[in-house]
N, C-alpha and C positions, 0 to 999 in steps of 0.2 A: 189674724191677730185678735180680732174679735173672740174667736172662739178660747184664745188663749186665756185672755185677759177676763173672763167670762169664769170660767174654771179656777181661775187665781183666786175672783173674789168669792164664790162658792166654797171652793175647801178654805181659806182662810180670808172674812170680809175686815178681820182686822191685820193685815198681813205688813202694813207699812206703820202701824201703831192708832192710836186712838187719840193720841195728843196733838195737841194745834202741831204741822210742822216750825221750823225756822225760819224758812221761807215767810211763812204766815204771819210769824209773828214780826218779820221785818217789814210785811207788804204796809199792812197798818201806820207804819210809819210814815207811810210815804203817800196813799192814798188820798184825793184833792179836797177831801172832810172827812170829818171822825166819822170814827163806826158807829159811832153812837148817835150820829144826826140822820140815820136813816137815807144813810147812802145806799145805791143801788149796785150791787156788783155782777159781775159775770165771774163765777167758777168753773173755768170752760177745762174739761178734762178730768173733773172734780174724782175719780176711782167713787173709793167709801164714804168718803165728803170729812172727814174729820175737819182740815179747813174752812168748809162751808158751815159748818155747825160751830166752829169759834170765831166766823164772822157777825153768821145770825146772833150769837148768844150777846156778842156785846151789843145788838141792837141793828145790824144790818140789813138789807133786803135782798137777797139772792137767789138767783137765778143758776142752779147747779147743772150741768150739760153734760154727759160723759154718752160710750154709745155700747157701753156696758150693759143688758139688761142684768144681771147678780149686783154689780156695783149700785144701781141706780134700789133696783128691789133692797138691797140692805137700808141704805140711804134714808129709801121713804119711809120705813118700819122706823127708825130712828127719831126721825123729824115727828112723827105722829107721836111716838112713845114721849118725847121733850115738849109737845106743847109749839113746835115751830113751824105749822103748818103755815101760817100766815106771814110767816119769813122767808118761808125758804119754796121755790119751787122747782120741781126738778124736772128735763128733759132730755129724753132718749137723742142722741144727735152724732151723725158721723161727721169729725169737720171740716172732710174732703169737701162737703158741699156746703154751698150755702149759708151760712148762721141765719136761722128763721126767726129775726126780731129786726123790725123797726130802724132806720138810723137814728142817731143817736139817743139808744135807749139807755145806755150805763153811762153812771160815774168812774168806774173801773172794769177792768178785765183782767183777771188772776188766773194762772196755771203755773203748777205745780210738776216741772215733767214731763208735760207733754210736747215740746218743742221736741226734745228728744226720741220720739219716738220715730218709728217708719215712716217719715215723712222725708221725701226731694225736697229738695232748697228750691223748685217750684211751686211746692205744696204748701211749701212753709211759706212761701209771700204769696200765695193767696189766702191763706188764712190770716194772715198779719191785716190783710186788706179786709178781710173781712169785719175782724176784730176792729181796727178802725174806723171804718163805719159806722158801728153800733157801738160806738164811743160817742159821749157830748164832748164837743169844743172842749179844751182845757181836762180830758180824761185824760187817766193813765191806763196803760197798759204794765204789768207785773210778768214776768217769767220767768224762771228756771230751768236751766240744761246742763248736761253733763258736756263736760272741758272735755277737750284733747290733751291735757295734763293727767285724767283720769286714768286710775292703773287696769281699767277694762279696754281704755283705746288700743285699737288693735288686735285685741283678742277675739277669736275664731274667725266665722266666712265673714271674709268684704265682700257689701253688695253695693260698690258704688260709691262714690265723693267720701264723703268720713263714716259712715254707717257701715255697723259691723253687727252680727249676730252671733251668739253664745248661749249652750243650752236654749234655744228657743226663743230667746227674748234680743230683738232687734231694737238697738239704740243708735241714733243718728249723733256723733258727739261733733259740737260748738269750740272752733276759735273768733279770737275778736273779729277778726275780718268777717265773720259768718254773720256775727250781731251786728256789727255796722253796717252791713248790705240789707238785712233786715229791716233795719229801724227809717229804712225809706218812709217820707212821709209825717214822722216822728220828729220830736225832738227827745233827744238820746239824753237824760237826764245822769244815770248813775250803770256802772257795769262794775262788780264785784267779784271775788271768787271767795267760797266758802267751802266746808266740806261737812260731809253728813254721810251717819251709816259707820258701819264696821271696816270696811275698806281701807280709809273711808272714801265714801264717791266724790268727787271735785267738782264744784261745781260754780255759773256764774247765777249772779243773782245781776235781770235787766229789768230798767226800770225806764221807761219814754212815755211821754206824754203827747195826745194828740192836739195841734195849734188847734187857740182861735181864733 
């Protein structure tokens, strides 16, 4: 998938748009202070960073993570070209393993997507755990996934629980059962569904906060 996702942002590093997502601009809502008090975020999954760069610009501190090298090289050319070096930092990371920062280092953790990807519903609550950890008390965690309501559910090879592959690109799709067994740990604040894209893609918007 690397290699996939690699080639994606090469031939096109603007291939999901250049505008804040939806997602993005609803995370900010919800976030435990404004953007603008120099909150710290985690952009975990971040592709080209378009999100990351409408976090930093309203004044955020972020930390952008994907395990893209194309994503991550478009990313930094970006950040340098804007003046945001001192907002935004960026690291190569697969997040099978480990998250390499600190407990609780963020105010927030955002992804955009990446729940959905090639990941087991084991992979997926170790990462969840990760991600809570390198939360402070009273953080949120921010996600997006594509529903099983989605008109790609089901389409081409099953490889297992809900994840199905098409043309190349392997998506794991979310019912609520999936995000409640998730949010272990959590307090489950909001679950939404919205949709986005030509499709268009279905999708939930989750939002939990970690006690303190």
């Amino acid at each position: 998938m690397q290699e996939l996702w690699d080639r994606v942002f090469t031939e096109s590093p603007t291939r999901f748009g250049s505008a804040p997502s939806t997602s993005a601009e609803i995370a900010i809502e919800h976030f435990p202070q404004p953007v603008g008090d120099a909150i710290e975020i985690l952009d975990l999954g971040c592709g080209s960073g378009r999100d990351t760069l409408f976090f930093a610009g309203g004044g955020a501190k972020v930390v952008a993570a994907d395990f893209s090298h194309a994503a991550l090289q478009a990313l930094t050319a970006e950040v340098a070209s804007l003046g945001f070096s001192q907002r935004i930092q960026t690291v190569r990371h697969d997040v099978r393993e480990p998250l390499p920062f600190p407990d609780s280092s963020f105010d927030a953790c955002y992804s955009h997507m990446l729940y959905c990807m090639d990941f087991t519903f084991a992979e997926l609550s170790q990462i969840t755990a990760e991600v809570r950890r390198v939360l402070r008390p009273g953080g949120v965690q921010f996600y997006t996934v594509r529903t099983t309501e989605d008109p790609d559910f089901g389409v081409g090879t099953h490889h297992g629980e809900q994840i199905y592959e098409d043309e190349g690109f392997v998506v794991h799709f979310f019912d609520r059962e999936m995000v409640n067994r998730l949010a272990d740990g959590f307090q489950l604040l909001d679950v939404r569904a919205f949709e986005e894209g030509k499709l268009p893609r279905r999708l939930f918007v989750v939002i939990q906060k970690k006690p303190r």
